[in-house]
VEXDREN-2710 file (C-alpha; in Angstrom, 1 decimal):
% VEXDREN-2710
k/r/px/py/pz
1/UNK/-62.8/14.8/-7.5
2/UNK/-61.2/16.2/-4.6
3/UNK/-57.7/14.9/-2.8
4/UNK/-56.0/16.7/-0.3
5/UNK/-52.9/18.8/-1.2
6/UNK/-49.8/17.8/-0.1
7/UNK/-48.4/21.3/0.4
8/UNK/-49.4/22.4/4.3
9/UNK/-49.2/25.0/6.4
10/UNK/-46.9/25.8/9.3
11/UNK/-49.4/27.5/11.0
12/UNK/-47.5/30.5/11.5
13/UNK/-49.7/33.5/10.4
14/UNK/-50.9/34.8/14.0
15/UNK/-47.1/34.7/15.0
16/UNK/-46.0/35.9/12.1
17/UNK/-48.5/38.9/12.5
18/UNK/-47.9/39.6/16.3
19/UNK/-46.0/42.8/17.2
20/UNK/-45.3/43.5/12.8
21/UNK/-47.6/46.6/11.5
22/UNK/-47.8/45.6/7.9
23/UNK/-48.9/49.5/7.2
24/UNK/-47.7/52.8/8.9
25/UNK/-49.1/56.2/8.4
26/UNK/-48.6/58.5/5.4
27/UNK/-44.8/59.5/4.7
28/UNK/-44.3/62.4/3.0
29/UNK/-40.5/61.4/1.5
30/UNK/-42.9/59.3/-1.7
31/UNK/-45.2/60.5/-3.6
32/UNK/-48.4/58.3/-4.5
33/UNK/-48.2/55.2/-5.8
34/UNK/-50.0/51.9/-6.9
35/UNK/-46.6/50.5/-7.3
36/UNK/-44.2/48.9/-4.2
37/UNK/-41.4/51.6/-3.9
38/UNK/-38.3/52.0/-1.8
39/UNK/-37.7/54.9/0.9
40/UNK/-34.0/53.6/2.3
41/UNK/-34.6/50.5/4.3
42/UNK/-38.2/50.7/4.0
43/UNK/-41.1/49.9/1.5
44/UNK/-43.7/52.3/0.6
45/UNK/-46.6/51.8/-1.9
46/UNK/-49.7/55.0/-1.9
47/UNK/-47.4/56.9/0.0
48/UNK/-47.6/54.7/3.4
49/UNK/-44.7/52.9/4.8
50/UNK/-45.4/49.1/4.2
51/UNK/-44.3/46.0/6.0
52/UNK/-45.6/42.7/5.3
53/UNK/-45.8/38.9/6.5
54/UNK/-46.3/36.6/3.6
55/UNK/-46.2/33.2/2.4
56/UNK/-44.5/30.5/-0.1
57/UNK/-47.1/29.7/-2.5
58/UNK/-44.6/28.6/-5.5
59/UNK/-47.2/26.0/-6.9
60/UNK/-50.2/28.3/-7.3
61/UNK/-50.3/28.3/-11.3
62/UNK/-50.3/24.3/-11.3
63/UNK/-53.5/23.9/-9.5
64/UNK/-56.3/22.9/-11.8
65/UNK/-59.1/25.1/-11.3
66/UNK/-59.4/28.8/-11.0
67/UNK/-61.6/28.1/-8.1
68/UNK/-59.2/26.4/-6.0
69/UNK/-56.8/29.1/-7.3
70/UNK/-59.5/31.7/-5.6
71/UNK/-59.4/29.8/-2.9
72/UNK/-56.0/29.3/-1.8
73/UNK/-55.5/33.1/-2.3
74/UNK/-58.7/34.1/-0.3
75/UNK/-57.2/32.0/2.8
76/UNK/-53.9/33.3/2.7
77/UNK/-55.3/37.0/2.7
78/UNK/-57.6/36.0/5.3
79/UNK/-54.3/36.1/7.4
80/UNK/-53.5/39.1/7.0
81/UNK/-50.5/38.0/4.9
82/UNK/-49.6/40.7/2.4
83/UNK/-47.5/39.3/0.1
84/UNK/-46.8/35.9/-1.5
85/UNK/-44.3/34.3/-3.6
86/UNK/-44.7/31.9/-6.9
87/UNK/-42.9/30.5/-9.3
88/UNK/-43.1/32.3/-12.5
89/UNK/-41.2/29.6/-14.1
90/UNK/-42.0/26.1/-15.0
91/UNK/-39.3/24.7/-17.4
92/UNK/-40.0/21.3/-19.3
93/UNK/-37.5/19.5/-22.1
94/UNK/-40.7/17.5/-23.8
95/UNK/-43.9/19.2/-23.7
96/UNK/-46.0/17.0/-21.2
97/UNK/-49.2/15.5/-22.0
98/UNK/-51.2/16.8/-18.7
99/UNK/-50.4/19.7/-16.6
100/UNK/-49.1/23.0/-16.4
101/UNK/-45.7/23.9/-18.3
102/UNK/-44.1/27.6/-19.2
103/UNK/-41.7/26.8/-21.4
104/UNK/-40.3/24.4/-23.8
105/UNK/-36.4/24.2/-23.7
106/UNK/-35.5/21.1/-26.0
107/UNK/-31.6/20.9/-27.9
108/UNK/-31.1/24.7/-27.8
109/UNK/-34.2/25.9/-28.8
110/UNK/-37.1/27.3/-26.6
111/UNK/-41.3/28.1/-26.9
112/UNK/-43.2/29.8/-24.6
113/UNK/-46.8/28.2/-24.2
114/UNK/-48.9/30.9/-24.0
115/UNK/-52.2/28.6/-23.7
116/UNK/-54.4/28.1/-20.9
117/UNK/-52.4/25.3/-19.3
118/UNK/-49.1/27.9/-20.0
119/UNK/-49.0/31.8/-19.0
120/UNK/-52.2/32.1/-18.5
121/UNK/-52.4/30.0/-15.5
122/UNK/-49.8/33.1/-14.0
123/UNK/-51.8/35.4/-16.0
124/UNK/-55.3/33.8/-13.3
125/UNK/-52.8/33.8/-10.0
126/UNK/-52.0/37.6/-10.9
127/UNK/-55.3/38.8/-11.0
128/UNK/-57.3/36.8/-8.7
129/UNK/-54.1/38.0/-5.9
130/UNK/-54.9/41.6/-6.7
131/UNK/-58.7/40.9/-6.2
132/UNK/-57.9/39.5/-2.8
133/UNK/-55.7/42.9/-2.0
134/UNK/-52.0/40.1/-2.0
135/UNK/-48.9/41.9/-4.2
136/UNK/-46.9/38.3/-5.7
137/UNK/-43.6/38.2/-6.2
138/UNK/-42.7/36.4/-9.3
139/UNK/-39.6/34.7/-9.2
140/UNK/-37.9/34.0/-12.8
141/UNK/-36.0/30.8/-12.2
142/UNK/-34.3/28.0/-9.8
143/UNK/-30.7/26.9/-9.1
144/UNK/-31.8/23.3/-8.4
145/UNK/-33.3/20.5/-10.5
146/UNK/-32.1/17.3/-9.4
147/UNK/-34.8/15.6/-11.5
148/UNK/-32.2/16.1/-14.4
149/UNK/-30.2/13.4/-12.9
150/UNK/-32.7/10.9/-12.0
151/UNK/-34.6/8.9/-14.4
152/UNK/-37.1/7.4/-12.0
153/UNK/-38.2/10.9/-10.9
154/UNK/-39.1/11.8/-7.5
155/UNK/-40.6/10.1/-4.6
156/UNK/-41.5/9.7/-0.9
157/UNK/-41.2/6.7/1.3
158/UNK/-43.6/6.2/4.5
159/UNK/-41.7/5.7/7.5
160/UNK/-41.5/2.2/7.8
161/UNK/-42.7/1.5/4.4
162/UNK/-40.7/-0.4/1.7
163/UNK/-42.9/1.0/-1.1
164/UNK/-41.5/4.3/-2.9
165/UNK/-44.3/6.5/-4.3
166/UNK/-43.4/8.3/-7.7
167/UNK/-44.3/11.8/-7.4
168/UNK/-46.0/14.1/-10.0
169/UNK/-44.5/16.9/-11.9
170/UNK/-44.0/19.6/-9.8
171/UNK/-44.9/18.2/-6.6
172/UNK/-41.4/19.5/-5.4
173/UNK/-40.3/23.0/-5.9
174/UNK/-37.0/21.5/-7.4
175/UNK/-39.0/19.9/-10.1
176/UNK/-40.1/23.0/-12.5
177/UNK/-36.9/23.3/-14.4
178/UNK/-34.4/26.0/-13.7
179/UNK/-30.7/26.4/-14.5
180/UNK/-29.1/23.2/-15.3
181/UNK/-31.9/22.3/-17.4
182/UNK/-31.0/25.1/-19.5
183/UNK/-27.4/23.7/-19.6
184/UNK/-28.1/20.5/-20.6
185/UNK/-30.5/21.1/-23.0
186/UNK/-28.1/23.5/-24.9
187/UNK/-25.6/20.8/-24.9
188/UNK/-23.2/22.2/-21.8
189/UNK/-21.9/21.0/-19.0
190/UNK/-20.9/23.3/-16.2
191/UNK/-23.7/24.8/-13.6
192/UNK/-22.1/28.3/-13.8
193/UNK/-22.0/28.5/-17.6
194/UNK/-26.0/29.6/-17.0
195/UNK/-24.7/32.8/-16.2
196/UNK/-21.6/33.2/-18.5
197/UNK/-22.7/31.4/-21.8
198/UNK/-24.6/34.2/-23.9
199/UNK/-26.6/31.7/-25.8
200/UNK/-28.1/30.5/-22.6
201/UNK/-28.4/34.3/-21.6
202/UNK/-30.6/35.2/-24.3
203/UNK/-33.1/32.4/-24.2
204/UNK/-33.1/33.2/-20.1
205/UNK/-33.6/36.9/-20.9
206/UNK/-36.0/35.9/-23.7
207/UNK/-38.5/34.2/-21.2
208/UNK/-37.9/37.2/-19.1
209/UNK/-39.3/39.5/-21.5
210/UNK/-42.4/37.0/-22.5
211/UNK/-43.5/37.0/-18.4
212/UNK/-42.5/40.9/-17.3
213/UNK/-43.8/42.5/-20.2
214/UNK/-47.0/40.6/-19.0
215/UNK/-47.6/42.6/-16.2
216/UNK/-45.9/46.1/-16.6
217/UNK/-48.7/48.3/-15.4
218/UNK/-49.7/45.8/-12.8
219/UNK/-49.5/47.0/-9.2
220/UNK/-50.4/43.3/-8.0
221/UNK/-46.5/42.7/-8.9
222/UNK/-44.7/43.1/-5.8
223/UNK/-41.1/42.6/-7.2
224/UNK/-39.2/40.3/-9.7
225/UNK/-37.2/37.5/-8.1
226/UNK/-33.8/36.7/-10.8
227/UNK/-33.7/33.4/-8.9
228/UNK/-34.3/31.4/-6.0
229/UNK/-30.7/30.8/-4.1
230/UNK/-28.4/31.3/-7.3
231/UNK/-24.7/30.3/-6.3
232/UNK/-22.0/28.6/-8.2
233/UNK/-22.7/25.0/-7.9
234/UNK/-25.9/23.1/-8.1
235/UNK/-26.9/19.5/-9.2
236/UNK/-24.0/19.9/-12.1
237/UNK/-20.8/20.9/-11.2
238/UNK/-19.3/24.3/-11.7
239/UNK/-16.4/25.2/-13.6
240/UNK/-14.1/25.7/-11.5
241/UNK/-13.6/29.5/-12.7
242/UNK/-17.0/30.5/-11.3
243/UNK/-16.4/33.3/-8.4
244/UNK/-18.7/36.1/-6.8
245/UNK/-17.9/38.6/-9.4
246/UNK/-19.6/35.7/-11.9
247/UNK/-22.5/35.4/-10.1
248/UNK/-23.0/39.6/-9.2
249/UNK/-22.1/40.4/-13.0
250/UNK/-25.2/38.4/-13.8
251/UNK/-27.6/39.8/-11.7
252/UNK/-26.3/43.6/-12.3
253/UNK/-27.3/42.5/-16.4
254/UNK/-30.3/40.6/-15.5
255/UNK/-31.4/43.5/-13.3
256/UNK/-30.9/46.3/-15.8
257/UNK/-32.1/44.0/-18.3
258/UNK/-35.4/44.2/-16.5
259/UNK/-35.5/47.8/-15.8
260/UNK/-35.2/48.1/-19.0
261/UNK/-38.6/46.7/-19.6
262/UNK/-40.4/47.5/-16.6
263/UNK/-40.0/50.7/-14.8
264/UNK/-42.6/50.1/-12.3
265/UNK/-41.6/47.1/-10.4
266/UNK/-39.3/46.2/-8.2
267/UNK/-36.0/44.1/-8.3
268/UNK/-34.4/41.4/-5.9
269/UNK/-31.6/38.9/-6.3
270/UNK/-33.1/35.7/-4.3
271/UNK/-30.0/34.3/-2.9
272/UNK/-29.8/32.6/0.5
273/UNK/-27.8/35.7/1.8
274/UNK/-24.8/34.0/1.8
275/UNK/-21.7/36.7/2.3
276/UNK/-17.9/37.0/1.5
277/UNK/-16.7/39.5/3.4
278/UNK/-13.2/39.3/2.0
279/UNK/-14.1/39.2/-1.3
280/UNK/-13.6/42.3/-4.0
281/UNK/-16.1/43.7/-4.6
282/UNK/-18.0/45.2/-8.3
283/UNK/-20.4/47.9/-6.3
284/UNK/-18.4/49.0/-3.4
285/UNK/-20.1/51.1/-0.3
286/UNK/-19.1/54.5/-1.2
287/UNK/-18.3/56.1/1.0
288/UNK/-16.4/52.8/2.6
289/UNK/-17.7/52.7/5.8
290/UNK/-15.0/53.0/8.7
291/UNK/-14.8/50.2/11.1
292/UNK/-16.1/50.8/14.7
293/UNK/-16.7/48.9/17.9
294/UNK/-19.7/46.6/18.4
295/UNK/-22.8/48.9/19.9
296/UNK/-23.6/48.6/23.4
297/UNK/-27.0/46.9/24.2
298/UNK/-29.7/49.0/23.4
299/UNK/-28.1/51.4/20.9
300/UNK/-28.2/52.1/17.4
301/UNK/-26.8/49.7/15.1
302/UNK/-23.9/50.4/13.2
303/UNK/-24.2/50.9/9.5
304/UNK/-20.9/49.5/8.9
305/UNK/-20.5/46.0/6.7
306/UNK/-20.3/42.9/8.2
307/UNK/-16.4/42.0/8.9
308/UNK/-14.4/39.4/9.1
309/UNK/-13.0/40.7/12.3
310/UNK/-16.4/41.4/13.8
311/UNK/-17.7/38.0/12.9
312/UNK/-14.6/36.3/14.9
313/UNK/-14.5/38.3/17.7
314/UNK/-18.4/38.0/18.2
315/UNK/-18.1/34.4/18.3
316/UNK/-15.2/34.2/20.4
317/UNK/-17.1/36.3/23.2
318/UNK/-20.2/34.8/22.5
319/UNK/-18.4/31.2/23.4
320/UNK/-16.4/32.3/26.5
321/UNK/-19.9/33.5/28.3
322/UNK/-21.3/30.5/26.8
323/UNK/-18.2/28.0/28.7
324/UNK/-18.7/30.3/31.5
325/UNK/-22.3/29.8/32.4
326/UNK/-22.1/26.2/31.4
327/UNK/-19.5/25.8/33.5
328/UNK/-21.2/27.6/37.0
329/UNK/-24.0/25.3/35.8
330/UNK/-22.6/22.4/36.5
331/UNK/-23.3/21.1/32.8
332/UNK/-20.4/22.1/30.7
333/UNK/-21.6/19.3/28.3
334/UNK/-25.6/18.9/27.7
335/UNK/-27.0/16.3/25.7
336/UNK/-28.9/17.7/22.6
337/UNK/-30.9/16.9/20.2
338/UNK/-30.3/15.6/16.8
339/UNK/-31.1/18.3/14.0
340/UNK/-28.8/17.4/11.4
341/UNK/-28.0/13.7/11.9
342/UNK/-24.3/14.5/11.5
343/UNK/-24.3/17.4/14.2
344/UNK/-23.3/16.7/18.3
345/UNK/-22.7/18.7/21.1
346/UNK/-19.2/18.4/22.7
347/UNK/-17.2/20.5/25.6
348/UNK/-13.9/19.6/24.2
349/UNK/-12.7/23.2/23.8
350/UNK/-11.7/23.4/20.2
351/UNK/-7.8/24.6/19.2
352/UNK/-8.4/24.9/15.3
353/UNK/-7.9/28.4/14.2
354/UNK/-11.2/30.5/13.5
355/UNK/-13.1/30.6/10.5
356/UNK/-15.6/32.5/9.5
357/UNK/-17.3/29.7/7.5
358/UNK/-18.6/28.7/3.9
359/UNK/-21.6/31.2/5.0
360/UNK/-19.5/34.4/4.7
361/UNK/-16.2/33.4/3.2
362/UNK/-17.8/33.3/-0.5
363/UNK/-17.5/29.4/-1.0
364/UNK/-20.5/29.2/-2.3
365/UNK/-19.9/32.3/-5.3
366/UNK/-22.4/34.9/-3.3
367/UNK/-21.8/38.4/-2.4
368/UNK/-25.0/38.9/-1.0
369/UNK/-23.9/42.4/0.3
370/UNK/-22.2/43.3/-3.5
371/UNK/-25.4/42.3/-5.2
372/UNK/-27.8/44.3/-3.3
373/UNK/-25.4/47.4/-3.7
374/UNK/-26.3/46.9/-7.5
375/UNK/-28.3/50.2/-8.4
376/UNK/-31.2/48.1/-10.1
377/UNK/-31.7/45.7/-7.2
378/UNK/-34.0/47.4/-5.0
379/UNK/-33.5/45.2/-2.3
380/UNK/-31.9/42.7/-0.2
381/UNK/-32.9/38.7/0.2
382/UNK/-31.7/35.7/2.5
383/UNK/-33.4/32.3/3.7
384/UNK/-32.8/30.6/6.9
385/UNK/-33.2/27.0/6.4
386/UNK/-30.8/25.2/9.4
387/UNK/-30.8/22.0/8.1
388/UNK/-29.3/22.3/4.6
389/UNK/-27.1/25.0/5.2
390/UNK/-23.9/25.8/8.2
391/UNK/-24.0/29.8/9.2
392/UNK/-21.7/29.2/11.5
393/UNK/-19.2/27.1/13.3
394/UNK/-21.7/24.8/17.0
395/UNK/-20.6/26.5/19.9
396/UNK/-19.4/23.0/22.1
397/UNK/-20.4/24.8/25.0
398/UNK/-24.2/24.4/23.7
399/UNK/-26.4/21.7/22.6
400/UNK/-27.1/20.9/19.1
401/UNK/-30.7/22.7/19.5
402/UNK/-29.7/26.1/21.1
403/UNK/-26.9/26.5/18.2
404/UNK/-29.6/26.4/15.7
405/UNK/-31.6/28.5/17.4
406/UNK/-28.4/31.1/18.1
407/UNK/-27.4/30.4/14.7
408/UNK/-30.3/31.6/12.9
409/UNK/-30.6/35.2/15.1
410/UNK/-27.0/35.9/14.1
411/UNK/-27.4/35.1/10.5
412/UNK/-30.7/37.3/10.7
413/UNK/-28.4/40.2/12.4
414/UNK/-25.7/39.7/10.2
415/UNK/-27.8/39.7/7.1
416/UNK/-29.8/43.0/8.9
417/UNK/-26.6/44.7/9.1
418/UNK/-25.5/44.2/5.7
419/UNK/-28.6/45.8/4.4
420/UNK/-28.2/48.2/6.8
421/UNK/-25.4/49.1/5.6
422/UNK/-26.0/49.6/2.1
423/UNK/-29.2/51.8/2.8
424/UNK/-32.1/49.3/1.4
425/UNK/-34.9/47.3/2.5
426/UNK/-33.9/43.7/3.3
427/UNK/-36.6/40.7/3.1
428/UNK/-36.2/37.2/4.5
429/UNK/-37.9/35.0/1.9
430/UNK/-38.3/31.3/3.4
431/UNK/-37.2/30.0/6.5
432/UNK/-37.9/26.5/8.2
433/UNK/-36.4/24.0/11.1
434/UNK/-37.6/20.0/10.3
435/UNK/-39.6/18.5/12.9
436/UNK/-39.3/15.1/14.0
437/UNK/-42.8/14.1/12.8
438/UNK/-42.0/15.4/9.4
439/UNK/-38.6/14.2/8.9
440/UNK/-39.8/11.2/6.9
441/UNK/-41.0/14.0/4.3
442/UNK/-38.0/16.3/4.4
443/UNK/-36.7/16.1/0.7
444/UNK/-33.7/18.6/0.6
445/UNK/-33.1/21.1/-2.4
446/UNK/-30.8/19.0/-4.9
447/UNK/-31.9/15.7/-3.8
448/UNK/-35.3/13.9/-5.5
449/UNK/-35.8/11.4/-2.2
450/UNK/-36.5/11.8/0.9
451/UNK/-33.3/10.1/2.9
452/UNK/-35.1/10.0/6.5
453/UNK/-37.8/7.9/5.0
454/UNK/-36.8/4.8/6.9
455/UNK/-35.0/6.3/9.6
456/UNK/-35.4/6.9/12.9
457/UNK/-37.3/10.4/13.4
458/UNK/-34.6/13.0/13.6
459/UNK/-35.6/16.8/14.0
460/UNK/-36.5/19.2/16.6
461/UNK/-40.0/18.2/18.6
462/UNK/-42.8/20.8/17.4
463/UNK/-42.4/23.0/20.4
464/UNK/-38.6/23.6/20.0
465/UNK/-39.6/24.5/16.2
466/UNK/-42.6/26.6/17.2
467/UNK/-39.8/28.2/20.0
468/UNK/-37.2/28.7/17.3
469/UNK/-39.6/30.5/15.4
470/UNK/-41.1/32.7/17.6
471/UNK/-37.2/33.8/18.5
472/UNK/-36.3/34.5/14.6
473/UNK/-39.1/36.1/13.8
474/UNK/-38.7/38.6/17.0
475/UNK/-35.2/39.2/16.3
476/UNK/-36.6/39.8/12.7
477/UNK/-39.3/42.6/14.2
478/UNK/-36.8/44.4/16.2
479/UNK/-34.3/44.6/13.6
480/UNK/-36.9/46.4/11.4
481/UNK/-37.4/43.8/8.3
482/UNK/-39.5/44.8/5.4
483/UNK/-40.7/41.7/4.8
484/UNK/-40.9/38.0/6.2
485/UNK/-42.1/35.4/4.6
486/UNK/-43.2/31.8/5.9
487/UNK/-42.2/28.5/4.1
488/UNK/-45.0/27.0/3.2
489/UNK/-48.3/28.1/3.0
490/UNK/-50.6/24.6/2.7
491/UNK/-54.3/24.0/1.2
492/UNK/-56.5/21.1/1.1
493/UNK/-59.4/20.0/-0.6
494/UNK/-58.1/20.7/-4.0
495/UNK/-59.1/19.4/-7.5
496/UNK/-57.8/16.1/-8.5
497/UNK/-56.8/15.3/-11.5
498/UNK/-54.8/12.1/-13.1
499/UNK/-51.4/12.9/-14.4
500/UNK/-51.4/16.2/-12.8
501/UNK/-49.5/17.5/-9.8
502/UNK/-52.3/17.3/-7.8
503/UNK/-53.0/13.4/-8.5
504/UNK/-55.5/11.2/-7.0
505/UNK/-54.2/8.4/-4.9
506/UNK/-51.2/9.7/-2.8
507/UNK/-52.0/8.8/0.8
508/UNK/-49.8/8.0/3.2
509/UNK/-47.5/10.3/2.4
510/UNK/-48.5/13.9/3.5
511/UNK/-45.6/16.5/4.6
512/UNK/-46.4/17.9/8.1
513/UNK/-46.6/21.5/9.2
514/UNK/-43.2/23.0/8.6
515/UNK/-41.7/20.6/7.0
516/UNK/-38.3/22.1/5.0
517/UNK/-36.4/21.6/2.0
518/UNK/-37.9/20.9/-1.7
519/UNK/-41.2/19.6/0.1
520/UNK/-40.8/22.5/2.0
521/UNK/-37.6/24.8/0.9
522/UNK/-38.0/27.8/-1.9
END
């Protein structure tokens, strides 16, 4: 039987592809090789320069046949994406009785399922990728499983319906496991104590071993993900005590751990790119970089870090000329759209002092900067997902729209600078904006429901997303990204199968284009 898939595509690929070479001609800096390699802030793999578009394809391995496995690879490669990312993960506490599962983590103890509804599901992804020319990235584990915390699983509500509809295993990309199911299962209770208790540490690195070792001498592996957006705090709370240097002290021994196994791939951290550019840090720039002035328009960027100062007084400027032209415009105060329910648009001229934000003050335990300066990460990571995460203060001067859209090119500069600055390739991994027709979808990362169900649509329309877009993904090109990936790539007409994540029987419910967070977010 056949059922549509519920995962869709943005429909992204030709403007992901316009004005990004994904190869460049022969550089002689590398020698020759299968393998993805580094040469400073660029990629290199059979001694050409590489630079890719690709997609988020985290529920390949739960599909049910190889040929709709086939498939879903020959369309993204179709394309011309390059590259595309899967979770390498899939975490259960009682082995299920249909579906695909990795791992068994039940009252301290784990088992790998090997089988051919276990490893060899990623073992099938692996190779039919290479066959259609796509590297994957693999990523090990997640931060969020709110499914922990509800009984009743997860579910979707039409708009305008009063009937919620369960939803299968690993429908969401919250729902395969990760961290805190880890810490519950080995009878703790503090998110962070994932990366500090050594007990958990060894059955982590122990699954590590069982899926890298796997693929050693494959040149389909385009790098190892340590996690998707690892920080202090998920669905359990944190400790209290957990800080950067927690959360960079982990990846530095997860990293080496790795090398230590495979000397062929490469290494990334997955975080959102979230900064702290006040905190100490464990691999400082050496030499420290010395401060100088912003560049003029047109010229080089600096390779200093990303500042505290700098951040401040780029806002502050960016503001006045924003009050300025508002002001000669005769509409100091425009009437925006809603984008994050909560967010509004105002002229009143604010009088708090400046912050820098929870986006760059290390609130949320990430040194994004500090763990890409780790010698065994190869390169740098962040997501841009506007409607579950702040990167900056709203400018009142601008409506609730244009701040997203500003927002996200100065997180992308920011986050560009900070690679920059530490000499290595930098890769943005997901990025999405909710639309107003798929609000009703929009599950976000530690949540199991989707609380716009019943609501009014809120969301951008689909041209200011397609507009957003199209301005990210420029600023991205002309900043000189490796790598950017879209969130999500969608198939249909896919095997059916009851009691699997693609289930018979789900209509009404299908996640437009686009559509962020779990549904939607990496």
């Amino acid at each position: 039987m056949k059922d549509r898939c519920w995962f869709t595509v943005g429909g992204l690929a030709a403007l992901l592809l316009s004005g990004l070479a994904v190869a460049a001609p022969p550089t002689a800096k590398r020698s020759s090789s299968p393998f993805v390699q580094t040469d400073g802030t660029s990629f290199t793999v059979n001694g050409s320069k590489f630079r890719y578009v690709g997609a988020n394809s985290y529920w390949l391995p739960v599909l049910n046949t190889e040929q709709d496995i086939w498939n879903t690879l020959g369309n993204i490669s179709a394309v011309g994406a390059k590259v595309v990312r899967v979770w390498a993960f899939n975490d259960v506490a009682t082995t299920p009785s249909n579906g695909t599962w990795f791992q068994l983590v039940q009252n301290g103890t784990v088992s790998i399922n090997d089988g051919p509804n276990g490893l060899q599901k990623l073992d099938t992804v692996v190779q039919m990728a290479q066959q259609h020319g796509l590297y994957v990235t693999l990523t090990l584990t997640n931060n969020w499983y709110p499914s922990l915390s509800n009984s009743t699983g997860s579910s979707l509500q039409s708009r305008g319906g009063t009937t919620e509809v369960t939803l299968p295993r690993n429908y969401l990309s919250n729902d395969y496991g990760g961290m805190d199911l880890y810490v519950h299962q080995f009878g703790l209770q503090y998110h962070d104590q994932f990366y500090t208790d050594q007990t958990i540490l060894n059955a982590f690195q122990n699954f590590t071993s069982q899926v890298v070792s796997r693929y050693v001498n494959s040149p389909a592996i385009f790098s190892w993900e340590l996690a998707n957006d690892p920080r202090c705090g998920s669905t359990f709370p944190t400790s209290g005590s957990c800080t950067t240097e927690t959360i960079t002290e982990w990846h530095a021994t997860m990293a080496q751990y790795i090398r230590s196994i495979d000397p062929n791939h490469l290494i990334s951290s997955g975080t959102q790119g979230f900064m702290c550019t006040d905190c100490p840090k464990l691999y400082p720039l050496s030499p420290t970089p010395t401060p100088q002035p912003s560049p003029a328009p047109g010229s080089k960027k600096r390779s200093g870090p990303v500042t505290t100062e700098q951040l401040l007084r780029k806002r502050a400027e960016s503001r006045r000329l924003n009050r300025r032209a508002a002001k000669l415009a005769g509409k100091l105060k425009e009437d925006g759209i809603s984008v994050r329910g909560r967010w509004t648009a105002t002229a009143t001229r604010r009088q708090q002092a400046p912050e820098v934000g929870s986006a760059s003050d290390g609130s949320y335990g990430v040194d994004s900067q500090d763990i890409m300066n780790i010698p065994d990460i190869n390169f740098g990571t962040f997501q841009l997902f506007p409607d579950q995460d702040s990167y900056a203060p709203n400018d009142p001067s601008l409506s609730s729209y244009q701040n997203v859209v500003n927002s996200g090119v100065d997180w992308i500069t920011n986050q560009a600078q900070s690679a920059n600055a530490v000499g290595k390739p930098l890769v943005m991994t997901a990025f999405g904006l909710v639309t107003q027709n798929n609000s009703a979808d929009f599950v976000p990362f530690n949540m199991t429901t989707a609380p716009y169900a019943t609501e009014d649509p809120y969301g951008v329309t689909n041209q200011q997303q397609t507009d957003a877009y199209s301005t990210w993904l420029n600023t991205s090109v002309s900043l000189n990204l490796a790598g950017m990936v879209q969130y999500q790539w969608g198939q249909q007409n896919l095997t059916a199968e009851t009691g699997t994540t693609i289930s018979p029987g789900l209509t009404g419910i299908t996640p437009s284009s686009g559509t962020t967070g779990t549904s939607s977010n990496s």
